[in-house]
PQR file with spaces between the fields and no chain letter, atoms N, CA, C, O and H, PARSE charges and radii, in Angstrom:
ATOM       1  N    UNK     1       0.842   -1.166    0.000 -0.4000 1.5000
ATOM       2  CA   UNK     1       0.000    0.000    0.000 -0.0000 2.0000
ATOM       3  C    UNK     1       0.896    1.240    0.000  0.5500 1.7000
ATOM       4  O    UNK     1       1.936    1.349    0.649 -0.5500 1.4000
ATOM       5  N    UNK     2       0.472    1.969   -0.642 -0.4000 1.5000
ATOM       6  CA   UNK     2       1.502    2.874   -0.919 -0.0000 2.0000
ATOM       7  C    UNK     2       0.712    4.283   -0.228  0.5500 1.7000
ATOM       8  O    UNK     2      -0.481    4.152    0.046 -0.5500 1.4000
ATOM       9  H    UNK     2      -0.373    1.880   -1.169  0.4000 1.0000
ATOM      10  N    UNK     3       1.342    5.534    0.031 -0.4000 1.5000
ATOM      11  CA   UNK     3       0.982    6.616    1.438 -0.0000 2.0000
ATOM      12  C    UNK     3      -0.084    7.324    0.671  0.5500 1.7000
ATOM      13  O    UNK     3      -1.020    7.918    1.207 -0.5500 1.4000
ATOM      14  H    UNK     3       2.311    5.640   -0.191  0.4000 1.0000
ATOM      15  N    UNK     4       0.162    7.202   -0.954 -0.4000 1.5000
ATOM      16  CA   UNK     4      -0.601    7.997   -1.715 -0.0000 2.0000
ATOM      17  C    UNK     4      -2.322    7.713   -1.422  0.5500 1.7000
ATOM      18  O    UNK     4      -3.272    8.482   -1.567 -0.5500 1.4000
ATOM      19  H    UNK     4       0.922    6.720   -1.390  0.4000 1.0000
ATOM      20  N    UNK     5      -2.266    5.957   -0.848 -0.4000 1.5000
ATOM      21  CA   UNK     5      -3.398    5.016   -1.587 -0.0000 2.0000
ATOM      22  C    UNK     5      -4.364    5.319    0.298  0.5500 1.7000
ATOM      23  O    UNK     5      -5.564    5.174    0.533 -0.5500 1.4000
ATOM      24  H    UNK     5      -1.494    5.332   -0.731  0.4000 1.0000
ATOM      25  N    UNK     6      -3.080    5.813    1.418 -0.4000 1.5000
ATOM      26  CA   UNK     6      -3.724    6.174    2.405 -0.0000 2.0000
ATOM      27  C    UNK     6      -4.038    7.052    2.540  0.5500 1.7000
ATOM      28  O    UNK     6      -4.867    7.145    3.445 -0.5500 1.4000
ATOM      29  H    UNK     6      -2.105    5.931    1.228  0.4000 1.0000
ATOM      30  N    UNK     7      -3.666    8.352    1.806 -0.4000 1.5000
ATOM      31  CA   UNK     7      -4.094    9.494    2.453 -0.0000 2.0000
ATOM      32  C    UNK     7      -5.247    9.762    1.537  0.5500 1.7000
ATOM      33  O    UNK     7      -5.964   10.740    1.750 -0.5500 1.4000
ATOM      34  H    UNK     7      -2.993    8.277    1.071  0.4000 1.0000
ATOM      35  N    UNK     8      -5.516    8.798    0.335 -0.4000 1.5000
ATOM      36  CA   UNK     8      -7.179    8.934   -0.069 -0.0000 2.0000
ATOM      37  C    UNK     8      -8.230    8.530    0.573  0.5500 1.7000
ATOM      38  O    UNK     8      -9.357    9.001    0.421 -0.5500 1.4000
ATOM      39  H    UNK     8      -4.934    8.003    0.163  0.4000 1.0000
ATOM      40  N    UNK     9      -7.781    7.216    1.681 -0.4000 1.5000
ATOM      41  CA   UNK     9      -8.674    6.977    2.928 -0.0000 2.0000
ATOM      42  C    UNK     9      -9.672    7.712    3.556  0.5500 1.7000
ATOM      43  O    UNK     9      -9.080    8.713    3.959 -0.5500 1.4000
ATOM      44  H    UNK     9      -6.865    6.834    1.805  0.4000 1.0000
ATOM      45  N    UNK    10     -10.750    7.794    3.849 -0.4000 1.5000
ATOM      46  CA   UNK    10     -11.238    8.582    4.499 -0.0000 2.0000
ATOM      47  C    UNK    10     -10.715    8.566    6.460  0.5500 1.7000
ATOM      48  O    UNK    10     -10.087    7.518    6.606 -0.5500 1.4000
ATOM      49  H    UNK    10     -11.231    6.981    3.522  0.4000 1.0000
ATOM      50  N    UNK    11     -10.769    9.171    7.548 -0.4000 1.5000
ATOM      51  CA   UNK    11     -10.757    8.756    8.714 -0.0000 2.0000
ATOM      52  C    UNK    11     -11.100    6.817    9.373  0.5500 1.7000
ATOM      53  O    UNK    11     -10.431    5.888    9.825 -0.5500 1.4000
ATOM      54  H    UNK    11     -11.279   10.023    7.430  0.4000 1.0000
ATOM      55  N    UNK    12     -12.616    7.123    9.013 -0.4000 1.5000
ATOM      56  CA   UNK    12     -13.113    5.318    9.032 -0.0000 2.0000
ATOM      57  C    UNK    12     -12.241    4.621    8.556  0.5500 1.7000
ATOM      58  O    UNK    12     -11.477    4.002    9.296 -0.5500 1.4000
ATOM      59  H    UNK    12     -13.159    7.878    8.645  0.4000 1.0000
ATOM      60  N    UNK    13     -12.148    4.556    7.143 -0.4000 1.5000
ATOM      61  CA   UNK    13     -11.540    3.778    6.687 -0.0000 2.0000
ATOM      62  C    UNK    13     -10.203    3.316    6.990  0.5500 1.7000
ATOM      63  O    UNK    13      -9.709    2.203    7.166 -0.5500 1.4000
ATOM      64  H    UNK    13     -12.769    5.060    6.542  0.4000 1.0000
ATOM      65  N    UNK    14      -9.857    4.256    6.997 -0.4000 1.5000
ATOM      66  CA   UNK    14      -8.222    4.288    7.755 -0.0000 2.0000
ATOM      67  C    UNK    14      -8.118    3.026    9.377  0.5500 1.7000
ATOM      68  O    UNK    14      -7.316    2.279    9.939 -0.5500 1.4000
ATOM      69  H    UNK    14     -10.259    5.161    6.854  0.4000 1.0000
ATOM      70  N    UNK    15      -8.960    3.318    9.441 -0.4000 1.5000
ATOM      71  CA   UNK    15      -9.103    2.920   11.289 -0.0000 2.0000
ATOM      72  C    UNK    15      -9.505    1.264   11.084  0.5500 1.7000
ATOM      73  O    UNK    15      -9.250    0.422   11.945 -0.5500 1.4000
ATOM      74  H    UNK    15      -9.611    3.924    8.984  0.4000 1.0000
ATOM      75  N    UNK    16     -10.186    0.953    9.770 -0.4000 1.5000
ATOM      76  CA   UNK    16     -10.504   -0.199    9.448 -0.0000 2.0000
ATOM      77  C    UNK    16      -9.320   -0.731    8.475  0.5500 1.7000
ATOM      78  O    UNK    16      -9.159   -1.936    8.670 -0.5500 1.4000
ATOM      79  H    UNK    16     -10.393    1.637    9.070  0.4000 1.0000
ATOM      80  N    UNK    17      -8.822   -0.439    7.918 -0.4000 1.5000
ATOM      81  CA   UNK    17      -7.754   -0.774    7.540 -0.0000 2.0000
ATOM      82  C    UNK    17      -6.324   -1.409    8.378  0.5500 1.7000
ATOM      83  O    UNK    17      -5.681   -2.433    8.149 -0.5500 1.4000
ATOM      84  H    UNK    17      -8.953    0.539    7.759  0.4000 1.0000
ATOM      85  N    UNK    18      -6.099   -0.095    9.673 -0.4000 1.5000
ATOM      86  CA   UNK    18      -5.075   -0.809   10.265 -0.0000 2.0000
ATOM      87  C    UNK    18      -5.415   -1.454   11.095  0.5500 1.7000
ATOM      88  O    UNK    18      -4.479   -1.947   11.724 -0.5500 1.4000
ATOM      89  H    UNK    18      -6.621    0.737    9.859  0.4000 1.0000
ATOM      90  N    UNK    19      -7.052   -1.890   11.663 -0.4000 1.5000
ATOM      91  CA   UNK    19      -7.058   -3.178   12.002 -0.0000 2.0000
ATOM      92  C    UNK    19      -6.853   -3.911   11.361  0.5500 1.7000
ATOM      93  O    UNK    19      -5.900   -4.644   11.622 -0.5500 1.4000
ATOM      94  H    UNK    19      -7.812   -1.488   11.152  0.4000 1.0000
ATOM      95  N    UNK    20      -7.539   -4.103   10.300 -0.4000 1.5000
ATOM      96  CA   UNK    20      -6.973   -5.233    9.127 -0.0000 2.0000
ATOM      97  C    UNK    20      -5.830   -5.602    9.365  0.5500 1.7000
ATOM      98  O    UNK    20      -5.577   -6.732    9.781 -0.5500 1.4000
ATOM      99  H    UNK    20      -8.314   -3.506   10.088  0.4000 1.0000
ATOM     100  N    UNK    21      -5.098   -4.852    9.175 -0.4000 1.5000
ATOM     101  CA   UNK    21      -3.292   -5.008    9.168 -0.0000 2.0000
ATOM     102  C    UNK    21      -3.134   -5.452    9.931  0.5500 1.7000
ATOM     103  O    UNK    21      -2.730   -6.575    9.628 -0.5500 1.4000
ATOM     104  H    UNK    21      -5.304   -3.933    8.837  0.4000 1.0000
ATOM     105  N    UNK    22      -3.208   -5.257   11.553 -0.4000 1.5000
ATOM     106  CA   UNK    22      -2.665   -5.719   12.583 -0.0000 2.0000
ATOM     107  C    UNK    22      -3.551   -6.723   12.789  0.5500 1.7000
ATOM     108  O    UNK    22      -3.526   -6.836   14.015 -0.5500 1.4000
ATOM     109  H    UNK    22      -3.537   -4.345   11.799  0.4000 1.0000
ATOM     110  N    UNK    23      -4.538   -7.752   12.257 -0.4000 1.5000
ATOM     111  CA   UNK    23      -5.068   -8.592   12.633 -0.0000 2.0000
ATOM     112  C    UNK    23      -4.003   -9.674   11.607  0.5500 1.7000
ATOM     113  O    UNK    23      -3.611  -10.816   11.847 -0.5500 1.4000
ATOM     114  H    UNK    23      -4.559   -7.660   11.261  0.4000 1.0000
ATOM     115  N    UNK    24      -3.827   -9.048   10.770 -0.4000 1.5000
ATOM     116  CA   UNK    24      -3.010   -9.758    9.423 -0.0000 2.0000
ATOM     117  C    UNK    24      -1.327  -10.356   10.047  0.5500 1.7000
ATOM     118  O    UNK    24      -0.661  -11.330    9.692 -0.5500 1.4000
ATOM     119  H    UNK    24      -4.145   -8.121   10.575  0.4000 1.0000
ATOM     120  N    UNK    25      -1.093   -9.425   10.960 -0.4000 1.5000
ATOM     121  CA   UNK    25       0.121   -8.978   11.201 -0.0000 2.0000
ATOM     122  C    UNK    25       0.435  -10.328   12.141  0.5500 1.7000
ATOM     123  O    UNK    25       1.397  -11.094   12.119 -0.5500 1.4000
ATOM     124  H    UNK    25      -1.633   -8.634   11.248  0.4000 1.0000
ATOM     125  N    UNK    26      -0.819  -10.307   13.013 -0.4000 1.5000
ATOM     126  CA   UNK    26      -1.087  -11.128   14.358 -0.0000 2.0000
ATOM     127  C    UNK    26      -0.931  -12.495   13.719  0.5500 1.7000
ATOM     128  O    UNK    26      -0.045  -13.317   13.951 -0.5500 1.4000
ATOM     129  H    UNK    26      -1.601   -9.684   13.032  0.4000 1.0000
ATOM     130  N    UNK    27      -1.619  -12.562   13.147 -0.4000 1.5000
ATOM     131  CA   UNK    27      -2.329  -14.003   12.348 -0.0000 2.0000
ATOM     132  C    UNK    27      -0.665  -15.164   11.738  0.5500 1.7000
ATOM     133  O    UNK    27      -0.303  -16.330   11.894 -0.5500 1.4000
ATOM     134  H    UNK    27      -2.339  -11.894   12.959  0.4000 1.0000
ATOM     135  N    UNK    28       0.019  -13.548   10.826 -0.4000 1.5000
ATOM     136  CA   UNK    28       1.021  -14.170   10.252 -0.0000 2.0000
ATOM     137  C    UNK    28       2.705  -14.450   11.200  0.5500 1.7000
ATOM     138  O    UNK    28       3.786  -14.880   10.797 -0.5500 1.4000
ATOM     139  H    UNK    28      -0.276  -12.601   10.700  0.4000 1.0000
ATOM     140  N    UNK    29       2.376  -14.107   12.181 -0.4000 1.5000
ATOM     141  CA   UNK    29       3.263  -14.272   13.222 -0.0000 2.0000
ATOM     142  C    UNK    29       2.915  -15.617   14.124  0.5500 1.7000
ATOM     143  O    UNK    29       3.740  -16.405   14.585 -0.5500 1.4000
ATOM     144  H    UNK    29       1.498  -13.758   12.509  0.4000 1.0000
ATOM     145  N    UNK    30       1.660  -15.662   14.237 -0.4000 1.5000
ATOM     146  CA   UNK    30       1.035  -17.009   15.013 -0.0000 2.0000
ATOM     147  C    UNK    30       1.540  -18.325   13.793  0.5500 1.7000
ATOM     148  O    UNK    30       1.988  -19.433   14.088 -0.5500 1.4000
ATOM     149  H    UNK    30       0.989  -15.021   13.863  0.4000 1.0000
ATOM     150  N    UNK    31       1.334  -17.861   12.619 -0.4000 1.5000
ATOM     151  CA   UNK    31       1.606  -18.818   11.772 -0.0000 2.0000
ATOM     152  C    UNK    31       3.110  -19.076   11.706  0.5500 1.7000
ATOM     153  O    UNK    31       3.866  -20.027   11.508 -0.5500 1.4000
ATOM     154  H    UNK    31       0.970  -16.961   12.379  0.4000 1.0000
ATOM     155  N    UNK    32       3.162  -18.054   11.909 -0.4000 1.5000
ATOM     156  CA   UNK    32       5.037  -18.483   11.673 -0.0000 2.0000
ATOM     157  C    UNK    32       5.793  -19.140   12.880  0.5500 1.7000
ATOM     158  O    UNK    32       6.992  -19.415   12.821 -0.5500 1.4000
ATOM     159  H    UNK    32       2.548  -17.281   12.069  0.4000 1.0000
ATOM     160  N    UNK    33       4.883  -19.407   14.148 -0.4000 1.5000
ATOM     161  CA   UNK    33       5.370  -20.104   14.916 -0.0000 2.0000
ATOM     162  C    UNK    33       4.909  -21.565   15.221  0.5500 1.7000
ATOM     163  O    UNK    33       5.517  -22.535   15.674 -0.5500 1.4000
ATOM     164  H    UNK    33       3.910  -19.183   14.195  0.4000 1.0000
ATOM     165  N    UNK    34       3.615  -21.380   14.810 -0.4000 1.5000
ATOM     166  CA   UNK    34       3.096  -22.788   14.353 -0.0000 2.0000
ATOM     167  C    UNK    34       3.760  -24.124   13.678  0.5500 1.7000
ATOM     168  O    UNK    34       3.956  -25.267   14.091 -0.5500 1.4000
ATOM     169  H    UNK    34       3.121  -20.592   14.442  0.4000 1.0000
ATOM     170  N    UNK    35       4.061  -23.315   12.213 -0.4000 1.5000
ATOM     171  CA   UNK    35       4.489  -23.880   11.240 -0.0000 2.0000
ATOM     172  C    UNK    35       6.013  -23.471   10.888  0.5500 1.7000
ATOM     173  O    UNK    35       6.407  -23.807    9.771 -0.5500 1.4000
ATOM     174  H    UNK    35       3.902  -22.386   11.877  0.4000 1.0000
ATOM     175  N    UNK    36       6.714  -22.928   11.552 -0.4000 1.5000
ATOM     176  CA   UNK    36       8.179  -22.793   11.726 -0.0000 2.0000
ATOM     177  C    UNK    36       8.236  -22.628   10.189  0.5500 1.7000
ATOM     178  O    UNK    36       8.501  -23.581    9.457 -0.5500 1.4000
ATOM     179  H    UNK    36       6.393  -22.655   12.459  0.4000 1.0000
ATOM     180  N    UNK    37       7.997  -21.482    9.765 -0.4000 1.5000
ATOM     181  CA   UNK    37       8.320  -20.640    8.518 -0.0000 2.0000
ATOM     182  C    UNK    37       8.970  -19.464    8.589  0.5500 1.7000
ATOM     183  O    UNK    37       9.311  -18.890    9.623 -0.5500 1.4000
ATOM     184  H    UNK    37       7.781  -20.709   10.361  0.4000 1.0000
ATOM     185  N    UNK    38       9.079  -19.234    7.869 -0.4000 1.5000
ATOM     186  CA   UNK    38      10.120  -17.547    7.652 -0.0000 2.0000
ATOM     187  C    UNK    38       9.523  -17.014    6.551  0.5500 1.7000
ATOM     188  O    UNK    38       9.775  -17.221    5.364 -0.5500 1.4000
ATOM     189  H    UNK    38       8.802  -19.700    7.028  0.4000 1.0000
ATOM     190  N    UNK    39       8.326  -15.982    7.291 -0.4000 1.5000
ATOM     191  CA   UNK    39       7.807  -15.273    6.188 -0.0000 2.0000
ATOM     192  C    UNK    39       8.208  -13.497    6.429  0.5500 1.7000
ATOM     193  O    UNK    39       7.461  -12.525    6.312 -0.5500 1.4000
ATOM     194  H    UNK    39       8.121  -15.814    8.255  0.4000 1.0000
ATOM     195  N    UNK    40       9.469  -13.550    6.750 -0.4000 1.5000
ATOM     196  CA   UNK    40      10.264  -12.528    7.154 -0.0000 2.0000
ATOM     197  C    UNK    40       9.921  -11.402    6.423  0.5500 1.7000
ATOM     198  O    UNK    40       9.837  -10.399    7.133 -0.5500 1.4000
ATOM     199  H    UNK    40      10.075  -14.340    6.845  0.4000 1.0000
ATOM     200  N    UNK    41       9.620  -11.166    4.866 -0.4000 1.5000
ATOM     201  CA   UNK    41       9.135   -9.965    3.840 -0.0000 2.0000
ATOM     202  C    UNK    41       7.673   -9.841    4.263  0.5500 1.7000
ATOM     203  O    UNK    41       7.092   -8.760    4.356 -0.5500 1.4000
ATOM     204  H    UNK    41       9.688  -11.980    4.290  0.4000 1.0000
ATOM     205  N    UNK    42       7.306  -10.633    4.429 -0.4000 1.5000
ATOM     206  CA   UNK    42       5.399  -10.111    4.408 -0.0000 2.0000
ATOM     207  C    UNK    42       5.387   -9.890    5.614  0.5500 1.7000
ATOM     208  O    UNK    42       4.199   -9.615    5.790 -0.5500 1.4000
ATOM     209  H    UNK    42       7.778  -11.512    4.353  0.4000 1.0000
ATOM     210  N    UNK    43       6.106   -9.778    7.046 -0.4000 1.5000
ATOM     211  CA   UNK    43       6.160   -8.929    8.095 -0.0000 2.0000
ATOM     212  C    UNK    43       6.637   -8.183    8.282  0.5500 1.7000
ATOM     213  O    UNK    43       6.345   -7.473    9.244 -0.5500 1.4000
ATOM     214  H    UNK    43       7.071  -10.001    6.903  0.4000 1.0000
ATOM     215  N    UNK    44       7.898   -7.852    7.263 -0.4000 1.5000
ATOM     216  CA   UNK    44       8.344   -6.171    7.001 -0.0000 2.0000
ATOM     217  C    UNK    44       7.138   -5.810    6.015  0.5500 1.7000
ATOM     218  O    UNK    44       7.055   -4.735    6.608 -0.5500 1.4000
ATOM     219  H    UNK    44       8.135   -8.429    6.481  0.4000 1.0000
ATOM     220  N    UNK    45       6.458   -5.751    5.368 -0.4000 1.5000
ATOM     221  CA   UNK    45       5.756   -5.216    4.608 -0.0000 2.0000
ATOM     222  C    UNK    45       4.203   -4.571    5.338  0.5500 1.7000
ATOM     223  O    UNK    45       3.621   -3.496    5.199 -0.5500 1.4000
ATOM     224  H    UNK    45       6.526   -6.624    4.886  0.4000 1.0000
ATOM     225  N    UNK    46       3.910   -5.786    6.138 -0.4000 1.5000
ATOM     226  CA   UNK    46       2.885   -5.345    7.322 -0.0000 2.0000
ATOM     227  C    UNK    46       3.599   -4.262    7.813  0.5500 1.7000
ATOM     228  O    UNK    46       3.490   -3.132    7.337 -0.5500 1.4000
ATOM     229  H    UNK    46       4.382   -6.660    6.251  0.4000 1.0000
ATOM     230  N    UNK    47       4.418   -4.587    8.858 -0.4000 1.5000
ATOM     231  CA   UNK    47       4.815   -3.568    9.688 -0.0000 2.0000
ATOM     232  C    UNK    47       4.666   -1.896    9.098  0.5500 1.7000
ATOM     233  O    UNK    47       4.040   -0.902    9.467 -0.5500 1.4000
ATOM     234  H    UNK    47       4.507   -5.505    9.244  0.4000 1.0000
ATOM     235  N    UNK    48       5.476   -2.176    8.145 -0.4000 1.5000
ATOM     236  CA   UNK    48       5.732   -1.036    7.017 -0.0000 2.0000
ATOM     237  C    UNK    48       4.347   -0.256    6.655  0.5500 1.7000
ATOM     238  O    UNK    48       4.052    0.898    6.963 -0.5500 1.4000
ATOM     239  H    UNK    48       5.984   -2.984    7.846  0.4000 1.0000
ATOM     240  N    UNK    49       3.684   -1.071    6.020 -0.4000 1.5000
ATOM     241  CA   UNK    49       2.112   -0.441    6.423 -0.0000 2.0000
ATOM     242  C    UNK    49       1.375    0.308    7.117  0.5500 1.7000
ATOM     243  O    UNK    49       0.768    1.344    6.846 -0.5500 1.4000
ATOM     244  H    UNK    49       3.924   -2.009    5.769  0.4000 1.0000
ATOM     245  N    UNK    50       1.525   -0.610    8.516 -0.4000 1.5000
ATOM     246  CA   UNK    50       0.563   -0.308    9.257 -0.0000 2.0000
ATOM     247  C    UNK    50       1.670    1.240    9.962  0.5500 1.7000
ATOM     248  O    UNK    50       1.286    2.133   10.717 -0.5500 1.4000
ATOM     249  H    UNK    50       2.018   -1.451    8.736  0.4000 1.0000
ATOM     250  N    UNK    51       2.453    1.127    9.618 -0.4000 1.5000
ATOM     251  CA   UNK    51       3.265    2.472   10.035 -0.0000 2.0000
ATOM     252  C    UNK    51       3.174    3.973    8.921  0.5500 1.7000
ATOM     253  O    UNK    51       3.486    5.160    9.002 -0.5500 1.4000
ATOM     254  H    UNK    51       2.765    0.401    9.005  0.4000 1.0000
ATOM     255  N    UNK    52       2.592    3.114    7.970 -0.4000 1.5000
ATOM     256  CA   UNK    52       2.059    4.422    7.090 -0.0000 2.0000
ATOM     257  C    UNK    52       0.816    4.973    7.404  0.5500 1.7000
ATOM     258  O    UNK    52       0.433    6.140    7.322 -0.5500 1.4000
ATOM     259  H    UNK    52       2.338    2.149    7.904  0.4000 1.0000
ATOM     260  N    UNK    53       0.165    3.829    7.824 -0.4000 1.5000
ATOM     261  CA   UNK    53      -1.127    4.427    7.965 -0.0000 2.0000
ATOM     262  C    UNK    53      -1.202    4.871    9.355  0.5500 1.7000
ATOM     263  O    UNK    53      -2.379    5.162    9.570 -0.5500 1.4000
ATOM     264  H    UNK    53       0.476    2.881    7.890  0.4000 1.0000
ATOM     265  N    UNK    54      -0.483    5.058   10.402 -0.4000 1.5000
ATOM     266  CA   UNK    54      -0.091    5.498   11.538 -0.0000 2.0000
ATOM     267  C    UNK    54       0.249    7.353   11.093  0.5500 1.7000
ATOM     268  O    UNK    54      -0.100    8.483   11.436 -0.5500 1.4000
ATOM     269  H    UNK    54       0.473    4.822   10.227  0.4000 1.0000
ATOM     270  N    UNK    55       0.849    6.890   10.445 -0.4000 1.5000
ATOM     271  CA   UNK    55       1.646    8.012   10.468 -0.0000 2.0000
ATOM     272  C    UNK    55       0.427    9.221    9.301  0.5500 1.7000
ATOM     273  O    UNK    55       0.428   10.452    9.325 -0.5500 1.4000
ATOM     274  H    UNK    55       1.132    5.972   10.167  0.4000 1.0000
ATOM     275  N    UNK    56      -0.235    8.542    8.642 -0.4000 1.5000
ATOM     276  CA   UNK    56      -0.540    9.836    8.195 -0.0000 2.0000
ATOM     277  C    UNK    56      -1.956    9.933    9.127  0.5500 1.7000
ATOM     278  O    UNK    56      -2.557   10.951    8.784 -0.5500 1.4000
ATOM     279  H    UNK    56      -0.236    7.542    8.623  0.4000 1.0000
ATOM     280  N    UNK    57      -2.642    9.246   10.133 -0.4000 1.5000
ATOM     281  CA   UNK    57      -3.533    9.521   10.904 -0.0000 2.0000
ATOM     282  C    UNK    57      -2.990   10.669   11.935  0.5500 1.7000
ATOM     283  O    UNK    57      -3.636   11.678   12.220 -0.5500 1.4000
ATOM     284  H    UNK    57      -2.154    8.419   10.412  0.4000 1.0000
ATOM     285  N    UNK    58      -1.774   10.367   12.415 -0.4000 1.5000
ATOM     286  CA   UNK    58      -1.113   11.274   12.592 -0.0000 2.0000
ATOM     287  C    UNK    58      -0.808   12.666   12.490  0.5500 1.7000
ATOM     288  O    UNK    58      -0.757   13.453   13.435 -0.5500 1.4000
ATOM     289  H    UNK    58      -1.250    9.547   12.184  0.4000 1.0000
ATOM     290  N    UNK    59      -0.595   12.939   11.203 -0.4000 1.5000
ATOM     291  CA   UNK    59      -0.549   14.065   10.400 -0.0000 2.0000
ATOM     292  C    UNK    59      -2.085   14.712   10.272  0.5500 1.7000
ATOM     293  O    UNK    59      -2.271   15.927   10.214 -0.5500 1.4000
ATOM     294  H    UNK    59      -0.637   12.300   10.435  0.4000 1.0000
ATOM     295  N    UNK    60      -3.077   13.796   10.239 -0.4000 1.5000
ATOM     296  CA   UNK    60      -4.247   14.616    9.985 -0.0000 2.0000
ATOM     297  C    UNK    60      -4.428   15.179   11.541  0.5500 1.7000
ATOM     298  O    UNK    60      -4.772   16.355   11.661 -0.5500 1.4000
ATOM     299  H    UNK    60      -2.926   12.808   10.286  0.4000 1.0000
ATOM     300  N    UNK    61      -4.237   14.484   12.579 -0.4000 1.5000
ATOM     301  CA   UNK    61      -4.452   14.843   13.837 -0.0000 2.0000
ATOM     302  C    UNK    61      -3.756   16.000   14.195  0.5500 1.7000
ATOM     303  O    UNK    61      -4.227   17.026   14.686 -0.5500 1.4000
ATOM     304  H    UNK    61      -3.957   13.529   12.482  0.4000 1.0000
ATOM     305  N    UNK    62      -2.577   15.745   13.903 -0.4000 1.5000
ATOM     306  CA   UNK    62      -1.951   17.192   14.296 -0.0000 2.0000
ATOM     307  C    UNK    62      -2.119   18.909   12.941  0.5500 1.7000
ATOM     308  O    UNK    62      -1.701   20.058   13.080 -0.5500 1.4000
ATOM     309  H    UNK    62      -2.194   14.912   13.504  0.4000 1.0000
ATOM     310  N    UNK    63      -2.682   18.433   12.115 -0.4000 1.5000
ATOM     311  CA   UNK    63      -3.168   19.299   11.224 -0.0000 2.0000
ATOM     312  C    UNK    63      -4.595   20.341   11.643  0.5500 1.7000
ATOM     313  O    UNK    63      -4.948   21.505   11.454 -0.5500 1.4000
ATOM     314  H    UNK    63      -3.021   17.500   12.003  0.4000 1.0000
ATOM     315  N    UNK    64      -5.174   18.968   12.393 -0.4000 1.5000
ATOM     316  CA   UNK    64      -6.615   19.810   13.045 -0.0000 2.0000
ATOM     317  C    UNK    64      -6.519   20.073   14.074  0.5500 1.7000
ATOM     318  O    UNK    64      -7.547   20.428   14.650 -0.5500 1.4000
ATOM     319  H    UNK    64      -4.887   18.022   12.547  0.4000 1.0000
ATOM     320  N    UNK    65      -5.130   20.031   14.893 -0.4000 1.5000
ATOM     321  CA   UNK    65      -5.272   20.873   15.991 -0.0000 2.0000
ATOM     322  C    UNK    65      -4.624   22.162   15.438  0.5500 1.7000
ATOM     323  O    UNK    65      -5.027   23.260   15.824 -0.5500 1.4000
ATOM     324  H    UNK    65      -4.294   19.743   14.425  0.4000 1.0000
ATOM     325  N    UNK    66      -3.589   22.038   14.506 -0.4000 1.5000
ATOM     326  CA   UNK    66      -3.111   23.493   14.218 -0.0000 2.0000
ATOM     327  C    UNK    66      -3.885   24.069   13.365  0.5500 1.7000
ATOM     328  O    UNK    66      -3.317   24.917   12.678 -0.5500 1.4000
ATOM     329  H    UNK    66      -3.262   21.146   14.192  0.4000 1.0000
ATOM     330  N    UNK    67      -5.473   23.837   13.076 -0.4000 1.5000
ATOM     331  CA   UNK    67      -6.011   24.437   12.205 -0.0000 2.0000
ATOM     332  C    UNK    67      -7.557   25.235   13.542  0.5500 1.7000
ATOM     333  O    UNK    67      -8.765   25.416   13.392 -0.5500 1.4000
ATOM     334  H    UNK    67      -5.935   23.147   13.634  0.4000 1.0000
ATOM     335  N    UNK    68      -6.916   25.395   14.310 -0.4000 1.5000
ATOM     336  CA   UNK    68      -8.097   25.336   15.317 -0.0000 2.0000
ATOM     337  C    UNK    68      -7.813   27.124   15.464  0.5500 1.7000
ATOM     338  O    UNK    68      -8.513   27.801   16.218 -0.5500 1.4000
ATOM     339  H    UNK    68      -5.935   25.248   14.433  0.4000 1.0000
């Protein structure tokens, strides 16, 4: 997901999204201990994510307080 594809998000959406992620995130970590895999890229890629979409919730938050 790329920052462009989040900051078209609306608020909601956003909030439903990085659950998504971090349910994704959860899921593929449980699996990877389960099944003793190394899915080492698709948990940098989560991570990576869910830190974009952190970060521009972020940015809107601190935008509407300096817009006050």
């Amino acid at each position: 997901m790329k920052a462009k594809d989040v900051r078209d998000l609306s608020d909601e959406e956003m909030a439903v999204e990085l659950k998504n992620l971090r349910e994704g995130l959860f899921r593929l970590r449980f699996r990877q201990v389960a099944e003793n895999t190394r899915n080492a890229p698709e948990i940098t890629g989560l991570r990576r994510d869910i830190a974009r979409v952190l970060t521009v919730m972020r940015e809107r938050e601190l935008a509407a307080k300096k817009g006050r």
